[in-house]
N, CA, C and O atoms as a DFTB+ gen file, in Angstrom:
248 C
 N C O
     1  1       0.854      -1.173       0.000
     2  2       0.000       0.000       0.000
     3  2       0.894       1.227       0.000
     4  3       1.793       1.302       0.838
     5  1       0.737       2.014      -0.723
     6  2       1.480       3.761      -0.591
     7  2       0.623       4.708      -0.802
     8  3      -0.163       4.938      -1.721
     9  1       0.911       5.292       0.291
    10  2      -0.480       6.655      -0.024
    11  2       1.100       8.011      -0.341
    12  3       1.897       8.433       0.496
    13  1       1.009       8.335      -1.851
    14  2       1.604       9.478      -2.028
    15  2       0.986      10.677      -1.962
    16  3       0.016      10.987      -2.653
    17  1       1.541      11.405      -1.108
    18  2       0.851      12.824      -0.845
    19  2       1.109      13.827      -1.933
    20  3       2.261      14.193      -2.170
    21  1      -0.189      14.402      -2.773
    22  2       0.125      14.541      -4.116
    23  2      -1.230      15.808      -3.833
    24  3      -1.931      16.158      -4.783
    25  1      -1.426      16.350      -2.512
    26  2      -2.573      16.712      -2.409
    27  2      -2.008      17.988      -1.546
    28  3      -1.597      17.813      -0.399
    29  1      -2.012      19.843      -2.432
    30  2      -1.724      20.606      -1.666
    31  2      -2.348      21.606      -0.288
    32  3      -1.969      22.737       0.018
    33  1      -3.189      20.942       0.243
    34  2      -3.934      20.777       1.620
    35  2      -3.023      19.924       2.680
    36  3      -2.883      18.701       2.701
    37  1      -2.625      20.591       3.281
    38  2      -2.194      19.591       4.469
    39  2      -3.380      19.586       5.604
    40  3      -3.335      18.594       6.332
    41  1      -4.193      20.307       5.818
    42  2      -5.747      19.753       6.648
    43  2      -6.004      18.250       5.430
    44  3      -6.010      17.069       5.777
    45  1      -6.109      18.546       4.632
    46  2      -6.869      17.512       3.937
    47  2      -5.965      16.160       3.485
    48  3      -6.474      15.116       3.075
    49  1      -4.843      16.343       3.609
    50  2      -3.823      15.159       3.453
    51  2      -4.036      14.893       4.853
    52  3      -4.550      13.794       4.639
    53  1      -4.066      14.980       6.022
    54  2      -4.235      14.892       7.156
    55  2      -5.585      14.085       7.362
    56  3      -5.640      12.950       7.836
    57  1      -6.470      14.704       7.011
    58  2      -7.312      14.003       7.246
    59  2      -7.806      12.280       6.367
    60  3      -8.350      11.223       6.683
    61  1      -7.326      12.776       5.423
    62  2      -7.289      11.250       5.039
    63  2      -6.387      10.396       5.432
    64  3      -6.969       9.312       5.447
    65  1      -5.417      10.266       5.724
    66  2      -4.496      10.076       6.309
    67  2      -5.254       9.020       8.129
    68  3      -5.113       7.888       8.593
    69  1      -5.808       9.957       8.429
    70  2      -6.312       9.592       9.815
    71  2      -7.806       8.762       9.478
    72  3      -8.350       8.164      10.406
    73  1      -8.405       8.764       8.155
    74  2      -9.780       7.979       8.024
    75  2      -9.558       6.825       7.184
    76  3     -10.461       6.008       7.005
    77  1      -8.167       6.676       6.541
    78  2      -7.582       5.383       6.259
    79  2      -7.301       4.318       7.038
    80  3      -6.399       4.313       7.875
    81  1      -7.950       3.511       6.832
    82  2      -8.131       2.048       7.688
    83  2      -7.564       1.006       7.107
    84  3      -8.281       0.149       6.591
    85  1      -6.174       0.898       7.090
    86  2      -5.665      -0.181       6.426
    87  2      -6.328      -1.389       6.824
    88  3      -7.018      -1.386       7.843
    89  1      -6.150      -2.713       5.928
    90  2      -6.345      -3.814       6.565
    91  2      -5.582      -4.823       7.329
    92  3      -4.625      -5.391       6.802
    93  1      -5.968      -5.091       8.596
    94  2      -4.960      -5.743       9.634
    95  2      -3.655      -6.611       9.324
    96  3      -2.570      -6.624       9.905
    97  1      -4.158      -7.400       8.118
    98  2      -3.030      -8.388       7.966
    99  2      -2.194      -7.120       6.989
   100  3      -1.955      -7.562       5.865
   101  1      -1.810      -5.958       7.145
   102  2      -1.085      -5.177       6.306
   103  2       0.248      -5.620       6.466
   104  3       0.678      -5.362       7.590
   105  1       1.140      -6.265       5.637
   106  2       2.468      -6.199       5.542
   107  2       3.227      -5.054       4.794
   108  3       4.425      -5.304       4.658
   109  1       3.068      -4.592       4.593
   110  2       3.926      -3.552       4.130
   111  2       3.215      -1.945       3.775
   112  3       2.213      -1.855       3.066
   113  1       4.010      -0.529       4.480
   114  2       3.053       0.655       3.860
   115  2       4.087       1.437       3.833
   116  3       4.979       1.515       4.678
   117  1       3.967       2.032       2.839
   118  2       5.002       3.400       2.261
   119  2       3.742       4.516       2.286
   120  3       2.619       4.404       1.796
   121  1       4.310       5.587       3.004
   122  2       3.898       7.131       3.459
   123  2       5.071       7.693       2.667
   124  3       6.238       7.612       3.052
   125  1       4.771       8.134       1.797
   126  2       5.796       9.046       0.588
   127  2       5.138      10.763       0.585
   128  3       3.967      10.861       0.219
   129  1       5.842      12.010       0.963
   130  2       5.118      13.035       1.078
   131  2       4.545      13.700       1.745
   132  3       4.472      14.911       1.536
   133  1       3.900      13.032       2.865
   134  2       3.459      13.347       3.919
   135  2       3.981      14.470       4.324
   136  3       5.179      14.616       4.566
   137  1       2.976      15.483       4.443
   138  2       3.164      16.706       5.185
   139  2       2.793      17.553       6.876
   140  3       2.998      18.619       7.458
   141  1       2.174      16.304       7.069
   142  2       1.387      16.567       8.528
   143  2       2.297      16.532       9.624
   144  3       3.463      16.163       9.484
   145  1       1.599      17.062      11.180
   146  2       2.959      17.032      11.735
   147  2       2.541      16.138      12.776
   148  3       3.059      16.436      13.852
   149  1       1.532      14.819      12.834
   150  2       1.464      13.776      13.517
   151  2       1.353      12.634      12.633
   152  3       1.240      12.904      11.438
   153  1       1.365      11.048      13.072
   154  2       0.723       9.895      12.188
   155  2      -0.415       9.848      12.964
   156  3      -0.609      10.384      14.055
   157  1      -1.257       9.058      12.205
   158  2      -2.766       8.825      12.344
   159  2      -2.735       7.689      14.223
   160  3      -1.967       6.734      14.340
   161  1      -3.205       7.900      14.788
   162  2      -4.322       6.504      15.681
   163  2      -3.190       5.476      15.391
   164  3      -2.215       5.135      16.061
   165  1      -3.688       5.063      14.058
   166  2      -4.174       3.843      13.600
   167  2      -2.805       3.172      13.598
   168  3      -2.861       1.949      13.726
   169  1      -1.341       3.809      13.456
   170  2      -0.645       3.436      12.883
   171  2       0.161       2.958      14.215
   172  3       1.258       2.399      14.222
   173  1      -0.495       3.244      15.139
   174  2       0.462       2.905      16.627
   175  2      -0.607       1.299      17.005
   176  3      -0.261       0.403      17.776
   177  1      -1.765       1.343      16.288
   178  2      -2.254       0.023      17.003
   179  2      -1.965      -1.584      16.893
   180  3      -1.456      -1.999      15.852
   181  1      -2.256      -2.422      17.865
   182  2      -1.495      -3.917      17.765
   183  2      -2.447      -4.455      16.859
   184  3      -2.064      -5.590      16.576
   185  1      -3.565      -4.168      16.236
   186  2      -3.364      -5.348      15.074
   187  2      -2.779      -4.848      13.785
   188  3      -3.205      -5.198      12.684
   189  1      -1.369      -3.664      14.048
   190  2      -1.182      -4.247      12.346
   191  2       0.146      -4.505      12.882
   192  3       1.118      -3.835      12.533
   193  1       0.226      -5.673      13.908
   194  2       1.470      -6.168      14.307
   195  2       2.369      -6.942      13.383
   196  3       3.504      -7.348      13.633
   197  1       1.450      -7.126      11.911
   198  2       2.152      -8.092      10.751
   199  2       2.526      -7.140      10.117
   200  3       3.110      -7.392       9.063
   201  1       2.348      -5.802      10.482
   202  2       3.281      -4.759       8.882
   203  2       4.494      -4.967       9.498
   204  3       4.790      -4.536      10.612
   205  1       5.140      -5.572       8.837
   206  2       7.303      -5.784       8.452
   207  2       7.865      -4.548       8.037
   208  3       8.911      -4.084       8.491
   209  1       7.042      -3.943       7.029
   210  2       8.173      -2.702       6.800
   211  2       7.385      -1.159       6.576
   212  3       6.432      -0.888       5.845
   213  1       7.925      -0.554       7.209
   214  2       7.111       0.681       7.125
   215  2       8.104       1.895       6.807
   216  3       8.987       2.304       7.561
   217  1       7.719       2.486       5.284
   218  2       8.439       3.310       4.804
   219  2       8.114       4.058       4.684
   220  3       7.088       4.228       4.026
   221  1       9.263       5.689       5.653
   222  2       8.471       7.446       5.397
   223  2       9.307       7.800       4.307
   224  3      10.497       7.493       4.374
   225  1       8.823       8.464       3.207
   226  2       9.703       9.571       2.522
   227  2       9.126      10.688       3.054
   228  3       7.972      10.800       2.639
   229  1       9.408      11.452       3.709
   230  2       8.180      12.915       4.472
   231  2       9.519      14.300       3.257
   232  3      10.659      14.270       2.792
   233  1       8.360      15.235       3.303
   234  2       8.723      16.194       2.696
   235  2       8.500      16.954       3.669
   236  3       8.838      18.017       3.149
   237  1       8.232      17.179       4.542
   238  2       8.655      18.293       5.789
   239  2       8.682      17.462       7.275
   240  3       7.971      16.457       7.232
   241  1       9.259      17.647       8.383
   242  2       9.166      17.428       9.363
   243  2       9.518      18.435      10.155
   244  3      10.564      19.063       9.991
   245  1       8.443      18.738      11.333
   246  2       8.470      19.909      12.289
   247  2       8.995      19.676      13.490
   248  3       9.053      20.579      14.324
């Protein structure tokens, strides 16, 4: 899965971002772009204890 941030809203890259519900057995997610200055909930919880690799390319960090 890669969500490229291709969207010049950072409220609105943000918010999708946070209403994306990967699916549990997720093994693998690339965040390319990302402009927000938190990750979502979702991405700290134990069932996506099977994602192996999790890749940021971020274009800003605060």
């Amino acid at each position: 899965m890669v969500l490229d941030g291709d969207i010049d809203d950072v409220q609105t890259e943000r918010y999708i971002l946070d209403k994306l519900q990967p699916h549990q057995n997720l093994e693998k997610l690339s965040i390319e772009g990302y402009r927000g200055e938190r990750f979502p909930d979702w991405l700290g919880l134990s069932r996506y204890s099977n994602t192996t690799k999790l890749n940021l390319n971020l274009d800003f960090i605060y």
